[in-house]
C-alpha positions as CSV (number, residue, x, y, z in Angstrom):
1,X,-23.3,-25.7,-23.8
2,X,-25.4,-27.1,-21.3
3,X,-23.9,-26.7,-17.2
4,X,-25.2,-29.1,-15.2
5,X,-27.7,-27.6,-13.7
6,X,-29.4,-28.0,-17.4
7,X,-29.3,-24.1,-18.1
8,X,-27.2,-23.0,-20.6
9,X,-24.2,-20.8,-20.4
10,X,-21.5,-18.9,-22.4
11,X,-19.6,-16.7,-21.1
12,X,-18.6,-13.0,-22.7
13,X,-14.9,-11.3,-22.5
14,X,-15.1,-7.8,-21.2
15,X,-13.6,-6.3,-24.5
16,X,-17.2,-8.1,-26.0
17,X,-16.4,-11.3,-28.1
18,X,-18.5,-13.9,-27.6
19,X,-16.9,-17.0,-26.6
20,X,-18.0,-20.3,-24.9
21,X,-16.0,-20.6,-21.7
22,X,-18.9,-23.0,-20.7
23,X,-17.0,-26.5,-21.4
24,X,-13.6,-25.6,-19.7
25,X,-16.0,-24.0,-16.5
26,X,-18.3,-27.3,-16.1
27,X,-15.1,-29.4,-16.4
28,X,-13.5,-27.0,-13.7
29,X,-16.6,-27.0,-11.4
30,X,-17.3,-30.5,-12.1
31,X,-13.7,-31.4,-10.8
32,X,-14.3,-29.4,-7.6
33,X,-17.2,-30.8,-7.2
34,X,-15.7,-34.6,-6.8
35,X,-15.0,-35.8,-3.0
36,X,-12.1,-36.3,-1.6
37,X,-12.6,-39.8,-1.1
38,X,-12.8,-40.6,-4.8
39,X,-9.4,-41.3,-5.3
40,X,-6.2,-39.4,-5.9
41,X,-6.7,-38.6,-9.4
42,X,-9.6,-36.0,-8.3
43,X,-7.6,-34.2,-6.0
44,X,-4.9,-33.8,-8.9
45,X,-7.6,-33.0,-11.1
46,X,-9.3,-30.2,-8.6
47,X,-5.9,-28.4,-8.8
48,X,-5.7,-28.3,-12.2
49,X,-9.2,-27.8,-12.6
50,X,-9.0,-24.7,-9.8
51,X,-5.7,-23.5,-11.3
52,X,-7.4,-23.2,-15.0
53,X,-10.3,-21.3,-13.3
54,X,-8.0,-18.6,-12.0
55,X,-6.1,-17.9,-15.0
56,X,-9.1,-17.8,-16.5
57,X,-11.0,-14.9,-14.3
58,X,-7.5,-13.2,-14.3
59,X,-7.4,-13.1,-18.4
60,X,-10.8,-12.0,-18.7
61,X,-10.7,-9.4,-15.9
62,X,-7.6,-7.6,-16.9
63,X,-9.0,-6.8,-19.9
64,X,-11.4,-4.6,-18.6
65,X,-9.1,-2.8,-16.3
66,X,-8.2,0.9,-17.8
67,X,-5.2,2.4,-18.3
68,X,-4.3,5.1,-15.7
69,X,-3.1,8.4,-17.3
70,X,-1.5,11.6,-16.1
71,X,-4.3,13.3,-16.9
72,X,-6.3,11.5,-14.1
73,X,-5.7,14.1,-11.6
74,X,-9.5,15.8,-11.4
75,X,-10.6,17.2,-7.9
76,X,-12.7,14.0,-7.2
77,X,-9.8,11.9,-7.4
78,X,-7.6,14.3,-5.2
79,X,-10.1,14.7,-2.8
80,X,-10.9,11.2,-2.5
81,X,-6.9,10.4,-2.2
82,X,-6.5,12.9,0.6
83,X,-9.4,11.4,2.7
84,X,-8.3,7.7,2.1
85,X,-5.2,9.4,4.4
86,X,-7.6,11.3,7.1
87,X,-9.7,8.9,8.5
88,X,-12.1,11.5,10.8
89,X,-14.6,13.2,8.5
90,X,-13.9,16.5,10.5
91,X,-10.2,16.5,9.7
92,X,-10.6,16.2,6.1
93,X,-13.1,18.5,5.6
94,X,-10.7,21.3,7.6
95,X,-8.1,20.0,4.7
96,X,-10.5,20.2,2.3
97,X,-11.0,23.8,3.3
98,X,-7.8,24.3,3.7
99,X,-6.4,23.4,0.8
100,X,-9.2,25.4,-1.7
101,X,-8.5,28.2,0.3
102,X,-4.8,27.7,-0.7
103,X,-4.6,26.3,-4.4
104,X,-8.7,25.7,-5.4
105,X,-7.3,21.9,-5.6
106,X,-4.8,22.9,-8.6
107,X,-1.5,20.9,-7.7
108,X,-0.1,23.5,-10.8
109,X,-1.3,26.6,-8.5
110,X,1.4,28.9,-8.0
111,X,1.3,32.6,-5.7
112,X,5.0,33.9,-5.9
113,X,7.3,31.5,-4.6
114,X,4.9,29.2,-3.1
115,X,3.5,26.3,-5.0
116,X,1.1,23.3,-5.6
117,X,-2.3,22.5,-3.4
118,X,-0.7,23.6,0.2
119,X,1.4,26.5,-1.4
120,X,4.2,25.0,-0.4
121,X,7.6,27.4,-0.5
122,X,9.6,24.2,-1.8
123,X,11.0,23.9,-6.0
124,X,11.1,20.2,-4.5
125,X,7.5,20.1,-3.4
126,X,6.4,22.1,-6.4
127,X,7.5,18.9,-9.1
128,X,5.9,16.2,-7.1
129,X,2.8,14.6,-8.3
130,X,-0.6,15.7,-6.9
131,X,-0.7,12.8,-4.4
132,X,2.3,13.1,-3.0
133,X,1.6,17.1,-2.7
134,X,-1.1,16.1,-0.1
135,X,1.5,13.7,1.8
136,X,3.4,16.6,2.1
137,X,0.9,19.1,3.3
138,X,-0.5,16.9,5.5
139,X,3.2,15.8,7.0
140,X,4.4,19.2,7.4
141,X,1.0,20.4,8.9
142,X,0.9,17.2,11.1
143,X,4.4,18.4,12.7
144,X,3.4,22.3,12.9
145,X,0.0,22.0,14.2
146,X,-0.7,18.6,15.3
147,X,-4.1,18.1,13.5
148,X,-5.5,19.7,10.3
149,X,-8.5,22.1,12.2
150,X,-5.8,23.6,13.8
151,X,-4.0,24.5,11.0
152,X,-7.5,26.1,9.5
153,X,-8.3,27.9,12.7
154,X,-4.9,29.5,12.1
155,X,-5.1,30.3,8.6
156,X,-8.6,32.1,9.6
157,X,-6.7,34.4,11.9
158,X,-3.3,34.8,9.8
159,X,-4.2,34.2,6.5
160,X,-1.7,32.0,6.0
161,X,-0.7,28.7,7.8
């Protein structure tokens, strides 16, 4: 189908059919394209038009979204989690120290009675997800020692923190 521009267009779904979205896209961006002062009809017919270009990009686009999974817990994603909540580089990387000097980044770590990425002594803190393992550490070390390179700078001297 030809756009009005003369080229011509056809639009592909993510999963990879072929289909020609071309005639219900023109129509849409020919609608938008109408002044105001045309008349009434166009503004009615801009909605529409704007409404069916929505649920359009929302139909194709979900269908390339993937479906999260509880095995989606790697390092990366942890790691990128944790620093989406510290803002200053320095911070996170004394977390990030902190907590492979504790658990290596394994929420399943366990020493003794202590569990998950901060080595928590909590049963509680030991069946939460991974992400909300690092709310945790970084709550409880936010209350004990005010910022995360203090809490490193005492695990250096104690071995613990």
């Amino acid at each position: 189908m030809k756009l009005s521009t003369g080229v011509i267009h056809s639009v592909r779904k993510a999963v990879g059919h072929s289909q020609d979205y071309a005639p219900y896209l023109t129509a849409t961006l020919l609608s938008l394209r109408l002044k105001r002062a045309a008349g009434a009809d166009s503004s009615l017919e801009r909605k529409i038009g704007l409404g069916a270009a929505i649920v359009l990009a929302a139909i194709t686009s979900i269908t390339s979204i993937p479906e999260a999974t509880a095995t989606s817990y790697s390092k990366d994603h942890l790691k990128l989690y944790a620093h989406s909540r510290i803002i200053n580089y320095k911070e996170f990387q004394c977390f990030n120290r902190l907590i492979t000097l504790e658990s290596s980044w394994n929420y399943n770590s366990q020493n003794g009675s202590h569990y998950g990425l901060g080595q928590m002594k909590s049963k509680h803190y030991r069946d939460l997800d991974p992400f909300r393992q690092i709310d945790a550490s970084l709550a409880y070390i936010t209350k004990r020692y005010s910022s995360n390179c203090k809490a490193l700078a005492f695990h250096k001297k104690k071995g613990y923190y």
